[in-house]
N, CA, C and O atoms as a MOPAC input file, in Angstrom:
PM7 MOZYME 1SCF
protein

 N     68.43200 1   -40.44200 1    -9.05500 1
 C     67.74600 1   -41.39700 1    -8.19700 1
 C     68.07500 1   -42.80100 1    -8.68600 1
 O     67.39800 1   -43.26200 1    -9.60400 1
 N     69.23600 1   -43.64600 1    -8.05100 1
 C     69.02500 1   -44.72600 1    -8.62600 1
 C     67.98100 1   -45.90400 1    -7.81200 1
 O     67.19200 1   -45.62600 1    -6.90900 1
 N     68.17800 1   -47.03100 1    -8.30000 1
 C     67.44000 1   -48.00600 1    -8.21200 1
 C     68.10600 1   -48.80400 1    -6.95100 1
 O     67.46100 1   -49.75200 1    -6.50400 1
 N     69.27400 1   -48.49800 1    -6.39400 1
 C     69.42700 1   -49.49800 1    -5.48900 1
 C     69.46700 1   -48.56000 1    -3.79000 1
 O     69.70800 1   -49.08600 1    -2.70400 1
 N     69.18600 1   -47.24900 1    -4.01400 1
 C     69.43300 1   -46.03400 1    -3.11300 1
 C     68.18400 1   -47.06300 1    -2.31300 1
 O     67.48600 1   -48.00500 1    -2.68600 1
 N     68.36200 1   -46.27600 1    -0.99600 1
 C     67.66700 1   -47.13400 1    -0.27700 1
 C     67.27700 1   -45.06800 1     0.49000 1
 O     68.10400 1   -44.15700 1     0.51600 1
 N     65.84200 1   -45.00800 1     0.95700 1
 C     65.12100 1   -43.47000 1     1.23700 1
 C     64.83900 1   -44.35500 1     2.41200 1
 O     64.67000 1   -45.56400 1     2.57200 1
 N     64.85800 1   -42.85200 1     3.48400 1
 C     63.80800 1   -42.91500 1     4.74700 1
 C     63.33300 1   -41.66200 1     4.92400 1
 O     63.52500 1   -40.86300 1     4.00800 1
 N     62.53600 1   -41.17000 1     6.26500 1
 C     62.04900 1   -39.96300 1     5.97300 1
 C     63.01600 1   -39.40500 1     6.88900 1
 O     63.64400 1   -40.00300 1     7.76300 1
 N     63.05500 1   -38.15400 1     6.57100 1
 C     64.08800 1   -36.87500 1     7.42200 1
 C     63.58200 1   -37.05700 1     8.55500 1
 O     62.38100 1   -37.24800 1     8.74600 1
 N     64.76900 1   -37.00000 1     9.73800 1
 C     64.51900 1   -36.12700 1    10.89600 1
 C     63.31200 1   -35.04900 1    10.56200 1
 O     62.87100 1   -34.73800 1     9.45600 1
 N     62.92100 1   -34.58300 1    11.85600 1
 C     62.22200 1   -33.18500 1    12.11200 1
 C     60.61800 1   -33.13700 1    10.91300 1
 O     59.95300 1   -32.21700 1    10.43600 1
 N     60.54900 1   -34.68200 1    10.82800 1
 C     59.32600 1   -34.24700 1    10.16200 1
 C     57.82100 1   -35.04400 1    11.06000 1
 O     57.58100 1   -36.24800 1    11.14900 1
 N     57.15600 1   -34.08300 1    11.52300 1
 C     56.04800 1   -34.67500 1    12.57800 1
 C     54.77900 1   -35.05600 1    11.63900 1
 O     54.40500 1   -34.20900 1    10.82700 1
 N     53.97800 1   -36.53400 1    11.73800 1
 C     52.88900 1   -36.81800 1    11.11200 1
 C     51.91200 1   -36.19300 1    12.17300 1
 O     52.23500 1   -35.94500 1    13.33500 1
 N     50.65800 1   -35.96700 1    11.61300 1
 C     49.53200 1   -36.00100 1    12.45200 1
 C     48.58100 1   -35.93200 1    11.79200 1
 O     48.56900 1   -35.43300 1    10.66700 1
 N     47.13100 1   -36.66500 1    12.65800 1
 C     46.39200 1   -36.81800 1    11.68500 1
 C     44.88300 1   -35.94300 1    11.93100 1
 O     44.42800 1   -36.32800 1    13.00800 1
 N     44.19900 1   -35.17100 1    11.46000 1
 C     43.48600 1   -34.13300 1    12.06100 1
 C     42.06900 1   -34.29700 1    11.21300 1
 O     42.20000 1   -34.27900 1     9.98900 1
 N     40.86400 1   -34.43800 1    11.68800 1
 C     39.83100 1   -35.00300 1    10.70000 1
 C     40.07600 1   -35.79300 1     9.84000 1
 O     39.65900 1   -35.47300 1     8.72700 1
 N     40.72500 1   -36.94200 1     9.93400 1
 C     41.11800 1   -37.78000 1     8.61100 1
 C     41.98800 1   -37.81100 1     7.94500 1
 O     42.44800 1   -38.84000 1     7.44900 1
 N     42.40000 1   -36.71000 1     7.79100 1
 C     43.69900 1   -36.32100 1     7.06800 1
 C     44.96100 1   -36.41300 1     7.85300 1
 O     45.23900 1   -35.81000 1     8.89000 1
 N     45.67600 1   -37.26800 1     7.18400 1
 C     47.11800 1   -37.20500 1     7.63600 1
 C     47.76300 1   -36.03100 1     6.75700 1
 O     47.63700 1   -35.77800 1     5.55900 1
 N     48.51000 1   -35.39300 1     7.78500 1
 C     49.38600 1   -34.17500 1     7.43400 1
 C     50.87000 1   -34.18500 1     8.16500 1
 O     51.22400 1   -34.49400 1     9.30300 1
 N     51.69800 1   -33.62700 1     6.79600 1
 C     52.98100 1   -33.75800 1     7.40200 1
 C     53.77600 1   -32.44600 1     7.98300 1
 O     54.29000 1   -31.92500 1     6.99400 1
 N     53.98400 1   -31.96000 1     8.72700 1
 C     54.64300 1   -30.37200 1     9.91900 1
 C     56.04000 1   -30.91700 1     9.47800 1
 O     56.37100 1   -32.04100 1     9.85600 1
 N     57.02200 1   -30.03900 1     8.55900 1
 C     58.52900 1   -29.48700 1     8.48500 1
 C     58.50700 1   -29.12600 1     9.84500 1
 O     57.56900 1   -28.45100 1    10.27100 1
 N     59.90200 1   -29.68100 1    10.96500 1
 C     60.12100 1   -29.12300 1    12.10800 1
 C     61.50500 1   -28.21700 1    11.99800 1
 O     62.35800 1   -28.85200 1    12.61900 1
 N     61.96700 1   -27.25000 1    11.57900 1
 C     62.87400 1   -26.75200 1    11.59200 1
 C     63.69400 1   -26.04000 1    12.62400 1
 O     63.81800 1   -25.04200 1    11.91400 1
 N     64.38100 1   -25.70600 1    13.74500 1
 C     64.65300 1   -24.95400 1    14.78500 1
 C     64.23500 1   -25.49900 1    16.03300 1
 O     64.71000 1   -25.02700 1    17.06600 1
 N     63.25400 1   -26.60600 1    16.08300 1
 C     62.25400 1   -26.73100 1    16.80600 1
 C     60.88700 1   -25.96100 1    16.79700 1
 O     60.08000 1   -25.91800 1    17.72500 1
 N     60.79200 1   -25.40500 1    15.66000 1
 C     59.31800 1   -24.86400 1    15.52800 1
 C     58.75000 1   -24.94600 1    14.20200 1
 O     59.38600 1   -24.64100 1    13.19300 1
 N     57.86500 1   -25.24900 1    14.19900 1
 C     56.81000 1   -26.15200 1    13.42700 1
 C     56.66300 1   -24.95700 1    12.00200 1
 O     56.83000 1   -23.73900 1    12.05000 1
 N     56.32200 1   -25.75600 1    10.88000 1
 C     57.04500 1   -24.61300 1     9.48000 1
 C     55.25800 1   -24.90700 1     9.00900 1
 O     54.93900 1   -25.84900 1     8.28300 1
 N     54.11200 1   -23.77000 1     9.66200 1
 C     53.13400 1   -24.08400 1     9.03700 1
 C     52.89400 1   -23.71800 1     8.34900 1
 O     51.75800 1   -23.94200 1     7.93100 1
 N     54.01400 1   -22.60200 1     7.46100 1
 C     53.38600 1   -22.46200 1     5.92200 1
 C     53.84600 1   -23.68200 1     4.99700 1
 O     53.66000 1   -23.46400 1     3.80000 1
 N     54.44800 1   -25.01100 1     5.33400 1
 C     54.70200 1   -25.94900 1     4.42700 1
 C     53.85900 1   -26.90800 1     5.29000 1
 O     54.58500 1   -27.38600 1     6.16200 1
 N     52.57600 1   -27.37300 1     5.37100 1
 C     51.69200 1   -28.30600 1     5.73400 1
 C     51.61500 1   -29.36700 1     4.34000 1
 O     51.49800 1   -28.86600 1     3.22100 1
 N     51.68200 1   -30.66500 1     4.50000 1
 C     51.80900 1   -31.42400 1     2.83900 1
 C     50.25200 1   -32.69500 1     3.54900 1
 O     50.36600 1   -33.27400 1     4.62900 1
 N     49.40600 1   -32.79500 1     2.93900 1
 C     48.42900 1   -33.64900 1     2.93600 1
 C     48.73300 1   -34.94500 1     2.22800 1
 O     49.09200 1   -34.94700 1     1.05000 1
 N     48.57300 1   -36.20900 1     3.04300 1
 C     48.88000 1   -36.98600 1     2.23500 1
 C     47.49900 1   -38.38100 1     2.17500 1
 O     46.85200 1   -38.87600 1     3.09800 1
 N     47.47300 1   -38.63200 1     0.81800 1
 C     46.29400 1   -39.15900 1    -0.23200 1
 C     46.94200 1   -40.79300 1     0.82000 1
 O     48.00400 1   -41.09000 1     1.36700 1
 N     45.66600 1   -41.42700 1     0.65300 1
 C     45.78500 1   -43.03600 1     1.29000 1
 C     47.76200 1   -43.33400 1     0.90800 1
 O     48.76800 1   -43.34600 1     1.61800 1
 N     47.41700 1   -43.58400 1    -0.99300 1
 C     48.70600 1   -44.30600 1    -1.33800 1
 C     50.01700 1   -43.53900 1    -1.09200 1
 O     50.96100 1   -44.15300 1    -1.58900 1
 N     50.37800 1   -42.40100 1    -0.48800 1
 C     51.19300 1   -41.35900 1    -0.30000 1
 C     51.34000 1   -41.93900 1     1.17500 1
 O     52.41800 1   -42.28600 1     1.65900 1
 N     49.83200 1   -42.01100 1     1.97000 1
 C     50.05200 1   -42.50900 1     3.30100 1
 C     51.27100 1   -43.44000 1     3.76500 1
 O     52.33300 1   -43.31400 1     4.37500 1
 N     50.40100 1   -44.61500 1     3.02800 1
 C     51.52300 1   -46.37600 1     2.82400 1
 C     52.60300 1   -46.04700 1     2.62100 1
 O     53.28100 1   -46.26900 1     3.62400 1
 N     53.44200 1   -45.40500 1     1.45000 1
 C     54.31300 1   -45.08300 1     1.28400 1
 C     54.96600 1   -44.52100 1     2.57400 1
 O     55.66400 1   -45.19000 1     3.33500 1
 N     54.63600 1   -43.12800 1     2.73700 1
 C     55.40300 1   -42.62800 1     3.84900 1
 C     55.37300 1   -43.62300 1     5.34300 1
 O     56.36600 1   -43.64700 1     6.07000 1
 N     54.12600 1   -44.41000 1     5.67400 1
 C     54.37700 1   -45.27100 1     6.73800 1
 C     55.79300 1   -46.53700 1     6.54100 1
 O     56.60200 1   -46.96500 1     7.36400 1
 N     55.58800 1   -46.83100 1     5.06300 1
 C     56.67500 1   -48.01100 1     4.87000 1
 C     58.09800 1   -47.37000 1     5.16700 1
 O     59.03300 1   -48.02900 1     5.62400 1
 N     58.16700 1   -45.99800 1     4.85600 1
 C     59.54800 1   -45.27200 1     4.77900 1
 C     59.66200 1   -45.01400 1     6.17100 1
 O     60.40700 1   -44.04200 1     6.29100 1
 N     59.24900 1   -45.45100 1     7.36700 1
 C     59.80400 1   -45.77900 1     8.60400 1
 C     60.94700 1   -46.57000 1     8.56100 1
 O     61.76200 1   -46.33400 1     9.45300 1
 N     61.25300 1   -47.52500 1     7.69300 1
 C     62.70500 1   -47.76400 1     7.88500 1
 C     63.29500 1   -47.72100 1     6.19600 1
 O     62.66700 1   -47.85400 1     5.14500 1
 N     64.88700 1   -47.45600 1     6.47200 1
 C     64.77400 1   -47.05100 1     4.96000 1
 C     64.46500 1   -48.81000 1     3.92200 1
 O     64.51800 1   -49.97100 1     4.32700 1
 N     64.15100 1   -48.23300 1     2.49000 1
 C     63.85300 1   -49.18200 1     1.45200 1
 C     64.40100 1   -48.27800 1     0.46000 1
 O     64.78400 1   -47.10800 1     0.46600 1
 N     64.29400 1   -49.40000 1    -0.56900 1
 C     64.77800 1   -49.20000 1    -1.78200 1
 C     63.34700 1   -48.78300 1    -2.73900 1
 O     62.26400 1   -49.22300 1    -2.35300 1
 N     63.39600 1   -48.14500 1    -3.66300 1
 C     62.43300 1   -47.82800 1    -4.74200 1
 C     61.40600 1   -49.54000 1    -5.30100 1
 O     60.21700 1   -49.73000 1    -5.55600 1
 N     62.40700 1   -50.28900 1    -5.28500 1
 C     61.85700 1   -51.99100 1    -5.86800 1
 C     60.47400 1   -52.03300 1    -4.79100 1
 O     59.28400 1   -52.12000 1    -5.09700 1
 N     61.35000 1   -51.90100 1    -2.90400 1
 C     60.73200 1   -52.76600 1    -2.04500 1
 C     59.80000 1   -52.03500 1    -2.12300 1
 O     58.75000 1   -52.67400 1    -2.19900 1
 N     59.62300 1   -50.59200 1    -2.14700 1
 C     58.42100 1   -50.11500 1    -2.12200 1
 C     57.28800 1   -50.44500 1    -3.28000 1
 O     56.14500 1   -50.84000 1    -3.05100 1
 N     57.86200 1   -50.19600 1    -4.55700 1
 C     56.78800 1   -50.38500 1    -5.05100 1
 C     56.36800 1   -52.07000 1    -5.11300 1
 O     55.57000 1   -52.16900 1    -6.04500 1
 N     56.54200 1   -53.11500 1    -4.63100 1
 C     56.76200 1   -54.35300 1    -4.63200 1
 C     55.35600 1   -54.33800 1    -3.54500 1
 O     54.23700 1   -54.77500 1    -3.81100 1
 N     55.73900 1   -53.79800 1    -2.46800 1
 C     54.71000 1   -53.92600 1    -1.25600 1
 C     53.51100 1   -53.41500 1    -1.78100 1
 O     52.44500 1   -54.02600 1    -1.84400 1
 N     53.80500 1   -51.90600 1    -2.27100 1
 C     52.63400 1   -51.48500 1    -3.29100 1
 C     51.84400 1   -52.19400 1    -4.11900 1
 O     50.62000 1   -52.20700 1    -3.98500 1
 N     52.51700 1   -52.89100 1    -5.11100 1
 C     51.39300 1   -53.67600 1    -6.12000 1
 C     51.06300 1   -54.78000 1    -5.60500 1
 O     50.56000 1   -55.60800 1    -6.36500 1
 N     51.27400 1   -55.19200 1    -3.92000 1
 C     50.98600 1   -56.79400 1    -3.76900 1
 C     49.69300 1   -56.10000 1    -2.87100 1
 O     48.77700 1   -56.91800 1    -2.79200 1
 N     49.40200 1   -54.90100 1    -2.22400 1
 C     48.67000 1   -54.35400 1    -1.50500 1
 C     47.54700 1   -53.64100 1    -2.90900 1
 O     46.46900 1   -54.23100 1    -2.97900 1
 N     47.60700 1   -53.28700 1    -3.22600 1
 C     46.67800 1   -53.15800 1    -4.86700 1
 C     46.87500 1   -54.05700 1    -6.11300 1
 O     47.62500 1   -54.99400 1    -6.38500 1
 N     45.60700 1   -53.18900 1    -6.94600 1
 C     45.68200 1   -54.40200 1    -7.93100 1
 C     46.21000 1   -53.24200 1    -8.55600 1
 O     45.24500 1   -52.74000 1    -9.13200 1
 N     47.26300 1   -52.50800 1    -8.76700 1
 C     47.98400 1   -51.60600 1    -9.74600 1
 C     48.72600 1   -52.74700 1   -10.81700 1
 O     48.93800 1   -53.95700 1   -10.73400 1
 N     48.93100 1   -51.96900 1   -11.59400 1
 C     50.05900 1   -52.55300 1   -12.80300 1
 C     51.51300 1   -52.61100 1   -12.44900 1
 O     51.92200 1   -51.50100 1   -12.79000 1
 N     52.63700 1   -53.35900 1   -11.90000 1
 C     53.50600 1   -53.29700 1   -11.57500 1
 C     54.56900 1   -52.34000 1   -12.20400 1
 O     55.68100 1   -52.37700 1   -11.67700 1
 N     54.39600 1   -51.53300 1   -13.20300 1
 C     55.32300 1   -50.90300 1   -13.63700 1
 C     54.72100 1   -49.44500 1   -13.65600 1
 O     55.54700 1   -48.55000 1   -13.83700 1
 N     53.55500 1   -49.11700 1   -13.51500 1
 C     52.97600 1   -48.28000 1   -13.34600 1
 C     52.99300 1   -47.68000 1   -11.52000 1
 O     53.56500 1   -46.61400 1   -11.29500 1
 N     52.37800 1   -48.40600 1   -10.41900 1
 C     53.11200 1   -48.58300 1    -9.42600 1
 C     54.31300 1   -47.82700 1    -9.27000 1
 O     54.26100 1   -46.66200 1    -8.87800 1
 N     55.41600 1   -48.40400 1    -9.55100 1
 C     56.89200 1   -48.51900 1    -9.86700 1
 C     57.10000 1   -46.52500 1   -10.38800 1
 O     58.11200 1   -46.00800 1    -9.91200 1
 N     56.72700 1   -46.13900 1   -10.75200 1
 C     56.60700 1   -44.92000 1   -12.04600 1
 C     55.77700 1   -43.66800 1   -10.59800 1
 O     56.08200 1   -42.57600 1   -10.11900 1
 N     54.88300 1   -44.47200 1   -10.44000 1
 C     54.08400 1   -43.85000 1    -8.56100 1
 C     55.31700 1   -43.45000 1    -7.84000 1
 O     55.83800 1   -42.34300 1    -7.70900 1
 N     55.66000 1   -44.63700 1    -7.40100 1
 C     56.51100 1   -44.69100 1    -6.53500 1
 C     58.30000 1   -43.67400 1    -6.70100 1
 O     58.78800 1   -43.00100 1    -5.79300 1
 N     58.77700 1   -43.83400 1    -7.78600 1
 C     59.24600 1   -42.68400 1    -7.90000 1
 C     59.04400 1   -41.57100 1    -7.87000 1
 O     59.83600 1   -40.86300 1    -7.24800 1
 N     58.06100 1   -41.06100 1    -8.43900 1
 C     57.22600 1   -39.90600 1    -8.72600 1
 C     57.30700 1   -39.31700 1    -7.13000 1
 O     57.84300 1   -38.25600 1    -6.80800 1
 N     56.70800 1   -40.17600 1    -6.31000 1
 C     56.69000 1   -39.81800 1    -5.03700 1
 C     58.21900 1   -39.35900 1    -3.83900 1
 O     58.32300 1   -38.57200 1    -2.89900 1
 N     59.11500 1   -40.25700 1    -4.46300 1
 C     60.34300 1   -40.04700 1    -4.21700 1
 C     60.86900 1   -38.80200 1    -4.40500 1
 O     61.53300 1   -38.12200 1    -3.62200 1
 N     60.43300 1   -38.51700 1    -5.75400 1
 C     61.28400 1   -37.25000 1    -6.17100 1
 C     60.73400 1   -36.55400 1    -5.29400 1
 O     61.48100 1   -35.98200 1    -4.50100 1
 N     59.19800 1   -36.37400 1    -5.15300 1
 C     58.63900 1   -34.84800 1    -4.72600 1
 C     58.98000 1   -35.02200 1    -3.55700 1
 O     59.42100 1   -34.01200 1    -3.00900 1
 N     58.92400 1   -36.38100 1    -2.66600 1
 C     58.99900 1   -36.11000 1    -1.34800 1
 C     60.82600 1   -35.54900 1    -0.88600 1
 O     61.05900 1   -34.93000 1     0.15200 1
 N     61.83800 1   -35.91200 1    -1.83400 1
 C     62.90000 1   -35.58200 1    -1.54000 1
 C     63.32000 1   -33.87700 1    -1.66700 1
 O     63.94600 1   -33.15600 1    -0.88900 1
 N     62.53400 1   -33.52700 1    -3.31000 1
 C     62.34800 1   -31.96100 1    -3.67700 1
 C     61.83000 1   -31.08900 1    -2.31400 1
 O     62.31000 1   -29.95900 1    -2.23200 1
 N     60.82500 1   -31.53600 1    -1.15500 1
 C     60.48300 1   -30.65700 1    -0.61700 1
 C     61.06800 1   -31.19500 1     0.92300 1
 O     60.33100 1   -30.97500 1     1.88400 1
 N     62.74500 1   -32.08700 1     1.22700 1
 C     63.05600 1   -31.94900 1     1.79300 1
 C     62.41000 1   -32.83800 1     3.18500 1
 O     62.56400 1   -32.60800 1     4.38400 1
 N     61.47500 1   -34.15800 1     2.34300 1
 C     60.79100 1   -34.73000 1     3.68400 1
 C     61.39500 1   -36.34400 1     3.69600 1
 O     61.13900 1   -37.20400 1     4.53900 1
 N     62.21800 1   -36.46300 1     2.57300 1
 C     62.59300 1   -38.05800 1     2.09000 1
 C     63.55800 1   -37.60200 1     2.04700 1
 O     63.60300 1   -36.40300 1     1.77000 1
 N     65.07400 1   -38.50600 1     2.35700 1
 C     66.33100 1   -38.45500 1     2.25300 1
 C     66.79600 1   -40.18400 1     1.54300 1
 O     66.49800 1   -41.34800 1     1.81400 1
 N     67.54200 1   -39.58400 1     0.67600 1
 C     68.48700 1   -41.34000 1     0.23900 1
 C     69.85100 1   -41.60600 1     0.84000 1
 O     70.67500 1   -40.69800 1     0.72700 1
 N     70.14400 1   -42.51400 1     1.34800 1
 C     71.35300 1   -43.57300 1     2.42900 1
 C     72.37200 1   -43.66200 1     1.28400 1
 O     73.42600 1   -44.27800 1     1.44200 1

């Protein structure tokens, strides 16, 4: 994962939001993969809304710590963290 890769989110992945919860549907074939349903926490939210167009690891966590009072390098450490998993399960892609 470097630092200047720029992520957006995959094709075929549908948000929706159902009692509160935003949840993310794998669309594979055209039919919906509901044994992989992924819930996502407020700061997971932001994230995945910002990854509507692609960014780099910086811009994200940048928007992140100016939107909280996080620690900028801690943030930063989030924000990868999130990268990896969201790429591991195939919902984040890097350009």
């Amino acid at each position: 994962m470097g630092d200047t890769a720029r992520y957006r989110r995959r094709e075929g992945v549908v948000q929706r939001t159902i009692a509160g919860e935003t949840i993310l549907v794998p669309v594979r074939g055209g039919i919906a993969d509901v044994m992989n349903l992924y819930v996502l926490n407020p700061t997971a939210l932001a994230l995945w809304e910002l990854l509507e167009t692609p960014r780099t690891l910086e811009e994200l966590a940048e928007h992140l710590t100016r939107s909280t009072d996080g620690e900028a390098g801690e943030v930063q450490r989030d924000c990868r963290e999130f990268l990896q998993r969201m790429e591991e399960l195939g919902l984040v892609e890097s350009l």
